[in-house]
Residue, then its C-alpha position, 0 to 999 in steps of 0.5 A: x528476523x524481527x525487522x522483516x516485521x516492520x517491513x511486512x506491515x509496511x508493504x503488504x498492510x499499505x498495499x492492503x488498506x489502500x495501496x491496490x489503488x495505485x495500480x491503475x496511475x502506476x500501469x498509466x505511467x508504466x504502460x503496462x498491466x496492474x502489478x500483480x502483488x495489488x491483487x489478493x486471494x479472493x478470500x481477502x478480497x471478500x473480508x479485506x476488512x476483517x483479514x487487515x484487522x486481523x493482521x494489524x491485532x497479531x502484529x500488535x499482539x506480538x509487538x506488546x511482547x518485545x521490550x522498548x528497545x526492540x519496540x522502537x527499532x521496529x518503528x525506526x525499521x518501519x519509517x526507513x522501510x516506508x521512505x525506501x518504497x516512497x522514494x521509487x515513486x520520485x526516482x524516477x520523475x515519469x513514474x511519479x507524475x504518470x501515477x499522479x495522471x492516473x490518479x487524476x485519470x481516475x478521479x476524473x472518471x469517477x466524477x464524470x460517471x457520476x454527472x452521467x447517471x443523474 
């Protein structure tokens, strides 16, 4: 059980901090809609800050009650947890340079908006 932590503050804190970004590079290269799990309550999406410093404090909090050993199997869990999510983006070599053409897409988008309105 307490390995799903790691799990837990690798996926959904990622997703959080950053990881609803990809949703437009990963719909580009899957031609398909946003995935559905970038999308959150609007109660979070209105404090996202203060919800993902609430969640990183009580997973800290519970972290500072486990001994060195356990500590240290969940950081191990994590890192293994991250490397499993990185590598779907490079199995397959389409999804991971679509994600990077969106990702291009977007910057590109946003550069161009800005020049339109000065």
């Amino acid at each position: 059980g307490d390995l799903l932590i790691s799990h837990f503050y690798t996926r959904y804190l990622a997703d959080l901090f950053g990881g609803s970004m990809l949703a437009s590079p990963t719909s580009a290269a899957l031609g398909l809609q946003p995935p559905q799990f970038y999308k959150f309550p609007e109660a979070v999406e209105t404090q996202r800050a203060s919800y993902i410093e609430h969640v990183y404090a009580s997973i800290n909090k519970e972290g500072e009650k486990m001994d060195d050993i356990a500590h240290e199997g969940l950081v191990e869990e994590a890192r293994c947890a991250f490397t499993h999510n990185a590598a779907v983006y490079m199995e397959q070599p389409k999804l991971f340079w679509g994600a990077f053409r969106g990702a291009f897409n977007i910057g590109r988008g946003m550069f161009l908006r800005k020049v339109a309105l000065r």
